[in-house]
C-alpha positions as CSV (number, residue, x, y, z in Angstrom):
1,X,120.2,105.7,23.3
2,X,116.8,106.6,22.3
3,X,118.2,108.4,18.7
4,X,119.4,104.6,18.0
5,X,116.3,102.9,18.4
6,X,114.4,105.4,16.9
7,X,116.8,104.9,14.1
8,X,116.0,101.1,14.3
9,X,112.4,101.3,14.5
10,X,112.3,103.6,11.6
11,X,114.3,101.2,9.5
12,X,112.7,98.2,10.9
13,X,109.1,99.9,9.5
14,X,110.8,101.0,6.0
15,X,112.1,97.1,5.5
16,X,108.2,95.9,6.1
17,X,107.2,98.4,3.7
18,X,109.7,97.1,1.1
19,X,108.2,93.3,1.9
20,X,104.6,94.1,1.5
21,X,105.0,96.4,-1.5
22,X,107.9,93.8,-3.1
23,X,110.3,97.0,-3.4
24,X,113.8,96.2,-4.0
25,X,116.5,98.5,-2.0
26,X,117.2,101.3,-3.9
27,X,120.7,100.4,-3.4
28,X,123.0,97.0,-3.4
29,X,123.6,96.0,0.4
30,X,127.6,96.7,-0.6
31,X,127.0,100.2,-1.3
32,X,124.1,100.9,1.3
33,X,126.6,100.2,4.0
34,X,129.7,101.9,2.5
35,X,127.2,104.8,2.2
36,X,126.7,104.3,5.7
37,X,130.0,104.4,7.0
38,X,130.8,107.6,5.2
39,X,127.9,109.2,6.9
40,X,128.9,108.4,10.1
41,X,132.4,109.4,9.6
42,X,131.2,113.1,8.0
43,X,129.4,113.6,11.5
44,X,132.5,112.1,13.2
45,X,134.9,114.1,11.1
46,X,132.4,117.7,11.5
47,X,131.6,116.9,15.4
48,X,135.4,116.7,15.9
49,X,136.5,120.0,14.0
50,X,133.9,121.5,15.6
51,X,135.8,120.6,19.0
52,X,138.9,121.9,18.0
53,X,138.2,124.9,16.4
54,X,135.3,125.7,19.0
55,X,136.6,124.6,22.1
């Protein structure tokens, strides 16, 4: 639980920087999340090979 809101506080803080320094995303909200999913997939996809091949 505490990786998640460590992930949320870190994102929370990067957003406010974006605001005060008027930085746009690097990436359209579309993509950022598509981007997103394919990461956690990856780890889903490696965690569960690990699993079967390592027992």
């Amino acid at each position: 639980m505490s990786a998640y809101l460590i992930s949320l506080g870190a994102g929370i803080l990067i957003g406010v920087f974006y605001a005060l320094f008027k930085v746009r995303s690097p990436a359209p909200p579309g993509i950022a999340l598509i981007g997103l999913l394919g990461m956690v997939l990856g780890e889903r996809l490696i965690t569960g090979v690990g699993h079967l091949f390592g027992g």
